[in-house]
C-alpha positions as CSV (number, residue, x, y, z in Angstrom):
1,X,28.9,30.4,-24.4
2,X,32.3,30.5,-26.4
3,X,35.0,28.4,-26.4
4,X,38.3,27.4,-28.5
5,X,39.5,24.4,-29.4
6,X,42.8,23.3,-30.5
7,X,42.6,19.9,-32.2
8,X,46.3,18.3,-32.6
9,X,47.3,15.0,-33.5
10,X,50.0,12.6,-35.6
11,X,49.9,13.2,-39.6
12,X,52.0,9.7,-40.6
13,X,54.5,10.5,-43.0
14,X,53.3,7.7,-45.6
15,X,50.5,10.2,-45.6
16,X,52.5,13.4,-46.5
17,X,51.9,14.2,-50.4
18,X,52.7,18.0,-50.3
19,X,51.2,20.9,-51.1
20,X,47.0,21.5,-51.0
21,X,46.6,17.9,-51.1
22,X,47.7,17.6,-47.3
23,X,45.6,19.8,-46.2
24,X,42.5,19.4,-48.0
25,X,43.3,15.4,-46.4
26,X,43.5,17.0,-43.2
27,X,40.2,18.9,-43.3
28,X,38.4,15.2,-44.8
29,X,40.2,13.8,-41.5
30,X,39.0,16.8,-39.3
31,X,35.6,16.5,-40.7
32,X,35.8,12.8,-39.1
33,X,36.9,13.3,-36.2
34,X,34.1,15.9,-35.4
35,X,31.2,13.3,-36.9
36,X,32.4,11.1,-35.1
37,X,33.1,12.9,-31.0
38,X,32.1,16.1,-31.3
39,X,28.3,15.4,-30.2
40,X,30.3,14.2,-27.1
41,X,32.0,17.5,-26.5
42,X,29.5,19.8,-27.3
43,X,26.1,18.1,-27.2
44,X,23.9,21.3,-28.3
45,X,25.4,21.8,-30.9
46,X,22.9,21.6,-33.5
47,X,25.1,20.7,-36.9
48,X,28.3,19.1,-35.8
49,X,29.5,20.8,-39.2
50,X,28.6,24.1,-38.5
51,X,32.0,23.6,-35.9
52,X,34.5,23.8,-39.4
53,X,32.3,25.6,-42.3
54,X,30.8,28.3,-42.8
55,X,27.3,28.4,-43.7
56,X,26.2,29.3,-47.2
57,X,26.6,32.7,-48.6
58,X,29.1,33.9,-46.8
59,X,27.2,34.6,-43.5
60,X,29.1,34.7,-40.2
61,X,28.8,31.1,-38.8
62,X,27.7,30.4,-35.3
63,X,30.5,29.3,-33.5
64,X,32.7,30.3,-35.9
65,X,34.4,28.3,-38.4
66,X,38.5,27.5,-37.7
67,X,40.6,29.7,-39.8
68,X,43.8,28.4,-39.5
69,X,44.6,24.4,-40.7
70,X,48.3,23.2,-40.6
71,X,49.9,20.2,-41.9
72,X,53.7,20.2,-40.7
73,X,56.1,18.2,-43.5
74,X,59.2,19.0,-42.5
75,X,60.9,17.2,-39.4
76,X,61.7,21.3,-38.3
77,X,58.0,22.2,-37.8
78,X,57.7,19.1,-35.9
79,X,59.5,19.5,-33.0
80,X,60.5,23.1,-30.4
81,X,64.0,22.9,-30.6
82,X,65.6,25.0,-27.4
83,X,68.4,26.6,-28.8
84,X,70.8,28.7,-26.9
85,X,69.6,31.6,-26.1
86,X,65.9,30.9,-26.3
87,X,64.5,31.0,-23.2
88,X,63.9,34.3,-22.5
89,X,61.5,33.8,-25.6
90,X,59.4,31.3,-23.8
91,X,55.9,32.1,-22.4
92,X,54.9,31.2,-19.0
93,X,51.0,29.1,-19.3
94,X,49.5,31.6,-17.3
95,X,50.7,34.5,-19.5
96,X,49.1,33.9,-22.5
97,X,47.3,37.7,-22.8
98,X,44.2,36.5,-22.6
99,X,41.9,36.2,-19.6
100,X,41.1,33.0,-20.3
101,X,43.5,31.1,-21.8
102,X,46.3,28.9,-20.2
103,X,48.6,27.6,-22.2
104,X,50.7,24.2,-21.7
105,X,53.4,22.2,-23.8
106,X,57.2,22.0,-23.6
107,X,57.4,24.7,-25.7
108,X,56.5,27.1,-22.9
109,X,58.5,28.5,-19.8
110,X,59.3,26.0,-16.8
111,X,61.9,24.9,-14.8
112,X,63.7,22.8,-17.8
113,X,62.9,24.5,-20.6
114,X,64.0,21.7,-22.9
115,X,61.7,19.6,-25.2
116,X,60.6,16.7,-23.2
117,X,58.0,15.1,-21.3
118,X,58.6,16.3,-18.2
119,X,58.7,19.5,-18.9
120,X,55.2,19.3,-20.8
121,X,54.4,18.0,-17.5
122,X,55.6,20.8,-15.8
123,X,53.8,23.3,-18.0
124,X,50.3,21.6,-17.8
125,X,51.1,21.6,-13.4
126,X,51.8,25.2,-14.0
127,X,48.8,25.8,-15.9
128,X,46.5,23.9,-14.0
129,X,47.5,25.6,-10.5
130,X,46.9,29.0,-12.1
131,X,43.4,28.1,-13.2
132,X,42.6,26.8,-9.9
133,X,44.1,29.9,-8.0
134,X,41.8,32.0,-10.0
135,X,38.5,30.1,-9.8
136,X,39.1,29.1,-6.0
């Protein structure tokens, strides 16, 4: 079985030193967080570590390793802004192009299609119900 997991969370700004050194701190904080819950999300897996590295020379890892690791410094990448005219560049959760992925956020298309709670709300509803409809 495959799966793909999108692991987000708060970097605090007394944290933020810029350049590599953010994200090599980000992949030391990453490398906690999977010693220390991963087992309780994917129990077989055999090497917790084999989830974020590769394995030595340069073979293809089993699942393979993430290849994308982001640190946002500037308060722009933090937040979807919905500027004028935006919208209609909004995706709906159940169009994400892929037969098994749903997407959810305020960044995607709902009724408000503003940044806020409620309309992260909406998008997980949204998201939900289409799962449902297709496994029911």
């Amino acid at each position: 079985m495959r799966s793909v997991a999108y692991l987000c969370g708060v970097w605090p700004e007394r944290q933020l030193v810029g350049g590599t050194d953010d994200v090599a701190a980000a992949r030391h904080e990453l490398h906690n967080w999977i010693d220390r819950y991963a087992p309780y999300l994917w129990p077989r897996q055999a090497s917790t570590r084999s989830l974020t590295e590769a394995p030595p020379g340069g073979a293809e890892p089993s699942p393979p390793a993430p290849t994308f690791l982001r640190v946002n410094r500037g308060p722009a990448d933090r937040y979807v802004l919905s500027t004028a005219g935006s919208t209609k560049y909004r995706i709906r959760p159940d169009a994400s192009g892929f037969a098994n992925l749903w997407l959810a956020g305020d960044w995607t298309h709902t009724e408000l299609n503003v940044g806020c709670v409620e309309a992260a709300v909406q998008s997980g509803r949204l998201a939900a119900d289409s799962v449902l409809a297709r496994h029911t």
